[in-house]
C-alpha positions as CSV (number, residue, x, y, z in Angstrom):
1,X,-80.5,-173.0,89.6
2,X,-83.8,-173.0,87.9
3,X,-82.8,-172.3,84.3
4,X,-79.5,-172.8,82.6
5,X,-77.4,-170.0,83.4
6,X,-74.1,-171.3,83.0
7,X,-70.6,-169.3,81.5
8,X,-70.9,-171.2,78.2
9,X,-70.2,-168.9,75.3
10,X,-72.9,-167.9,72.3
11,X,-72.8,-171.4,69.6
12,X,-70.3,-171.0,67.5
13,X,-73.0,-172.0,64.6
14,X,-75.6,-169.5,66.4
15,X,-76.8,-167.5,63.2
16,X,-80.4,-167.5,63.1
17,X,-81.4,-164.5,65.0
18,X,-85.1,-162.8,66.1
19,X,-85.1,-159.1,66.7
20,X,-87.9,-157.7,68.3
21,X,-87.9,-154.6,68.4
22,X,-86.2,-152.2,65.6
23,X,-85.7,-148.6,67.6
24,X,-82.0,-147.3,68.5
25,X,-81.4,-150.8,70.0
26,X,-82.7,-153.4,67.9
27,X,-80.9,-151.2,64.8
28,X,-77.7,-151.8,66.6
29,X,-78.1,-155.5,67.2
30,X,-78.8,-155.5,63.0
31,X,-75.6,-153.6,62.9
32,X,-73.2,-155.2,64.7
33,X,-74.9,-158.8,63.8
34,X,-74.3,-158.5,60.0
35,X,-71.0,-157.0,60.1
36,X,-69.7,-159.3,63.0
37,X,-71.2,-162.9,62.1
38,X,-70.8,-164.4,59.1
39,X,-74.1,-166.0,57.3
40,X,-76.2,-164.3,59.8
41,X,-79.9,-164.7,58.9
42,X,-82.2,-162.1,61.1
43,X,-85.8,-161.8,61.8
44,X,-86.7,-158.1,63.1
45,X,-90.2,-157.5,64.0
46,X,-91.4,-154.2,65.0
47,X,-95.2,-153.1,65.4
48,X,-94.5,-150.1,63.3
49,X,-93.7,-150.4,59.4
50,X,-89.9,-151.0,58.9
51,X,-87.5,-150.3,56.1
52,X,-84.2,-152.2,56.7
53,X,-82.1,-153.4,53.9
54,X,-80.1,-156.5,53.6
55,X,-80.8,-160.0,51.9
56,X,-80.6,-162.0,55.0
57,X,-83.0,-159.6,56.9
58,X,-86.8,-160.3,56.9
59,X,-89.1,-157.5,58.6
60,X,-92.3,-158.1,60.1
61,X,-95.0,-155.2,60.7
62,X,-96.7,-157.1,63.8
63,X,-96.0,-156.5,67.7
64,X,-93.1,-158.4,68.8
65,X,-94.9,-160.1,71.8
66,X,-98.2,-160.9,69.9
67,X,-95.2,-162.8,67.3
68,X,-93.0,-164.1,69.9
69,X,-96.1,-166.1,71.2
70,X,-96.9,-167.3,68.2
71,X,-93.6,-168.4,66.7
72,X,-91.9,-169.5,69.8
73,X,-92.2,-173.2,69.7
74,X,-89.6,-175.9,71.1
75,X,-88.4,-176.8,67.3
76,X,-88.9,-172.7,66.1
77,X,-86.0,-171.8,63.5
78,X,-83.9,-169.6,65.7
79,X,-80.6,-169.8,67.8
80,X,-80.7,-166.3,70.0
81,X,-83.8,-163.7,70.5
82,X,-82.3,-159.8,70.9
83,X,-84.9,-158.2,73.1
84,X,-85.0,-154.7,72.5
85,X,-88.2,-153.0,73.1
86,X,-89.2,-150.8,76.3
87,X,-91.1,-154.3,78.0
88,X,-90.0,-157.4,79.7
89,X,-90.2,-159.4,76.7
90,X,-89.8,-162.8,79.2
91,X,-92.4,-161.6,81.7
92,X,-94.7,-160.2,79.2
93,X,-94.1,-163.5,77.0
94,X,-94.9,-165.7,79.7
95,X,-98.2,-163.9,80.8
96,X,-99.4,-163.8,77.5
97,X,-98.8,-167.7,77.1
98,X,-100.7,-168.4,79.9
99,X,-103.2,-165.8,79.7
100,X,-106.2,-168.3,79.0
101,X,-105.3,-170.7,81.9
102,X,-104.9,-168.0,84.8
103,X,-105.5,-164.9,85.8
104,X,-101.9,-163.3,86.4
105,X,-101.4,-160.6,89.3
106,X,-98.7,-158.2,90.2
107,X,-97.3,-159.7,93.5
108,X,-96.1,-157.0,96.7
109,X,-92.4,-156.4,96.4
110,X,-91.3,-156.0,99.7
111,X,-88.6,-153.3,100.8
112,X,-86.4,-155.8,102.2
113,X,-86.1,-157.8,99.2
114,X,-85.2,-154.6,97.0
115,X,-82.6,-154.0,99.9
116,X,-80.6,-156.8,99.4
117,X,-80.6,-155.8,95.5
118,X,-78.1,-152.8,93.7
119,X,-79.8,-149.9,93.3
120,X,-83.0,-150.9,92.8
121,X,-85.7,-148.8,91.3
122,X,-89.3,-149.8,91.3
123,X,-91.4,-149.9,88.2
124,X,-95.1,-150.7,87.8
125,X,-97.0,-153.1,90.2
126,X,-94.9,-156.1,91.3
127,X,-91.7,-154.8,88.9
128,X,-88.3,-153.6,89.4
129,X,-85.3,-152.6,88.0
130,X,-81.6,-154.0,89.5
131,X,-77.7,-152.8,88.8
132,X,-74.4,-152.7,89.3
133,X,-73.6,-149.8,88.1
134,X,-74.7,-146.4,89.1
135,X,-73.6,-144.7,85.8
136,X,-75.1,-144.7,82.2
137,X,-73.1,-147.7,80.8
138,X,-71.3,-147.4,77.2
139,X,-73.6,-148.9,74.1
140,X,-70.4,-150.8,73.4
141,X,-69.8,-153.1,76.7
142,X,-68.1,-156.2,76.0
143,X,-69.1,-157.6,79.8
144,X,-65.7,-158.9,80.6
145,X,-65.9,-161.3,83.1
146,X,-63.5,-160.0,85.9
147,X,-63.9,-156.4,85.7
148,X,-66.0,-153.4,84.4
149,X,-65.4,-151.7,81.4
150,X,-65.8,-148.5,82.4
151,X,-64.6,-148.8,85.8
152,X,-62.0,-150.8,85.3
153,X,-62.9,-152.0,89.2
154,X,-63.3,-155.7,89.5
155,X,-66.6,-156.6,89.1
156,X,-69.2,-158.2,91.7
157,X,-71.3,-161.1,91.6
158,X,-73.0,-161.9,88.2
159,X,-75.9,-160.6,88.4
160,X,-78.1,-163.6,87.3
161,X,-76.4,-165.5,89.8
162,X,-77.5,-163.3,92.7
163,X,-80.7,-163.1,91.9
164,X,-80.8,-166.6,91.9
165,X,-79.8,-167.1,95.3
166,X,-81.9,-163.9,96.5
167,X,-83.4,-165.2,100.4
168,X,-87.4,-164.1,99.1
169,X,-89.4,-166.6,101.4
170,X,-91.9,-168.7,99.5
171,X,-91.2,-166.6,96.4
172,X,-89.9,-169.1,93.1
173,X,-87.2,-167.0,91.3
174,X,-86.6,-168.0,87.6
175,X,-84.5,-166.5,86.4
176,X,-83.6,-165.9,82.4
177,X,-80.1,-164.9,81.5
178,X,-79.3,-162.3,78.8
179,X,-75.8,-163.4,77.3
180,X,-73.8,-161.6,76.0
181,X,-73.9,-161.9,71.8
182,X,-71.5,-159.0,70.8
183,X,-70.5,-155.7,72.5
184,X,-73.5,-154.2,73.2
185,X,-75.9,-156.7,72.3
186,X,-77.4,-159.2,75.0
187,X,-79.8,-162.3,73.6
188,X,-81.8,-165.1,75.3
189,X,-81.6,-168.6,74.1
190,X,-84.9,-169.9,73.2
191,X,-84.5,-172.9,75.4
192,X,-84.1,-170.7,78.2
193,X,-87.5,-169.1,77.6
194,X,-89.1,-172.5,76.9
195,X,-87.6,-173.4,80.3
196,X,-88.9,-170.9,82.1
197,X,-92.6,-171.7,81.1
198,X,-92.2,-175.1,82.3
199,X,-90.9,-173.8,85.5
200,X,-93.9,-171.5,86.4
201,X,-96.7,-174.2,84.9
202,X,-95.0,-176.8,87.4
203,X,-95.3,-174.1,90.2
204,X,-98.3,-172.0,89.7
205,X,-99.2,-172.4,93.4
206,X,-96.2,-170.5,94.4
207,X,-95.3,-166.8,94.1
208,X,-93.0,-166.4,91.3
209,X,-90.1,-163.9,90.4
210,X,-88.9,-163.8,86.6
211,X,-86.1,-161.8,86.3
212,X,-83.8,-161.3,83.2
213,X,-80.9,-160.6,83.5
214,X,-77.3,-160.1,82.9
215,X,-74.4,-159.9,84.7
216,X,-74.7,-156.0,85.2
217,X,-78.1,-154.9,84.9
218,X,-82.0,-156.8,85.5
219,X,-85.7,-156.8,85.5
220,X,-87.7,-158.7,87.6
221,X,-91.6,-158.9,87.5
222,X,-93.5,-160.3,90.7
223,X,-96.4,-162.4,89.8
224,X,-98.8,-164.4,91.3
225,X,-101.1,-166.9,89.0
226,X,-104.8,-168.0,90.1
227,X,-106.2,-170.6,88.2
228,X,-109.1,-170.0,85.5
229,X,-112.3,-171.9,85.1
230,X,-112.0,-174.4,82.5
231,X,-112.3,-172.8,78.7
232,X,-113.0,-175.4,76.1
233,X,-110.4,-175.0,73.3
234,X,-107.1,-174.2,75.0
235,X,-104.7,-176.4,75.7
236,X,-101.8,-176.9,78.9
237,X,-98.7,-174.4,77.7
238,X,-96.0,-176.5,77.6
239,X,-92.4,-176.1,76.6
């Protein structure tokens, strides 16, 4: 597999957190964060002004990408990022990280990869949307491992696993994995992002798929890079 995307359960000590995003979902995660984990300190950064109350809760007025770029480093002061804004935080993460070094296009999703996939649904150039499920899942999922929560039916292959193993020629998938936090609430680990960014600098001349995803629903963004001239005064991305 090209990131880690193992069964391992959220750090018992995880309790630094980065919202990004403070709509209907990123209020949730704040929700169910504070009243579920003890000493939880959380970061929630929106690009409009926000009013959220709470001691451990620092708001930033900035756009959660433009931040994430910024702050993401490998020794940054956080155990889990909460994505919750309408974007591909990963794919739009990684493209802005790389920005100066290549140019970054939408790669042709072919039919016959989106047929292998669960109802897909395409999205803008070189994007799709994957899931299980065919219905409007509840806000309070717990993702139990075995079966579906609102089916009850036993539940098919994670998703972040099959879109690991997905047969898409020369195409590199790298795939991020959204684990499940708290009912409801999905986060990436940092290292997993990090990870990621190493994985497309060491194949740039390849086609590359990142998908995140979790073991119900995904996102994938086709890209392909093409190297930039040299600019003086930006250095290699590295993780």
């Amino acid at each position: 597999m090209h990131n880690n995307k193992d069964q391992r359960d959220i750090p018992l000590n995880a309790t630094r957190f980065w919202i990004i995003g403070a709509g209907r979902f990123g209020r949730i995660a704040v929700e169910r964060i504070t009243r579920h984990i003890s000493h939880a300190t959380l970061i929630v950064v929106d690009q409009k002004p926000l009013s959220i109350d709470g001691a451990d809760i620092t708001t930033i007025h900035e756009e959660g990408i433009e931040w994430l770029d910024r702050s993401l480093v490998p020794d940054a002061p956080v155990d889990m990022i909460v994505p919750a804004i309408p974007v591909h935080v990963a794919a739009a993460w990684l493209k802005r990280r790389l920005r100066y070094l290549y140019e970054i296009h939408p790669y042709i999703i072919q039919d016959a990869w989106l047929d292998e996939l669960p109802h897909p649904m395409r999205g803008a150039a070189g994007q799709a949307f994957v899931s299980h499920a065919d219905f409007v899942c509840p806000d309070n999922c717990s993702e139990p491992a075995r079966t579906c929560t609102h089916t009850g039916k036993p539940r098919p292959m994670d998703l972040f696993r099959l879109l690991d193993s997905m047969p898409i020629e020369d195409v590199l998938p790298v795939i991020v994995r959204s684990h499940q936090l708290l009912p409801g609430v999905g986060g990436i680990y940092p290292s997993e992002l990090l990870s990621a960014l190493d994985t497309v600098c060491h194949n740039s001349h390849r086609p590359i798929m990142i998908a995140t995803a979790c073991r119900c629903h995904g996102v994938l963004d086709f890209m392909r890079l093409e190297k930039r001239a040299d600019e003086p005064g930006h250095d290699e991305p590295s993780a």
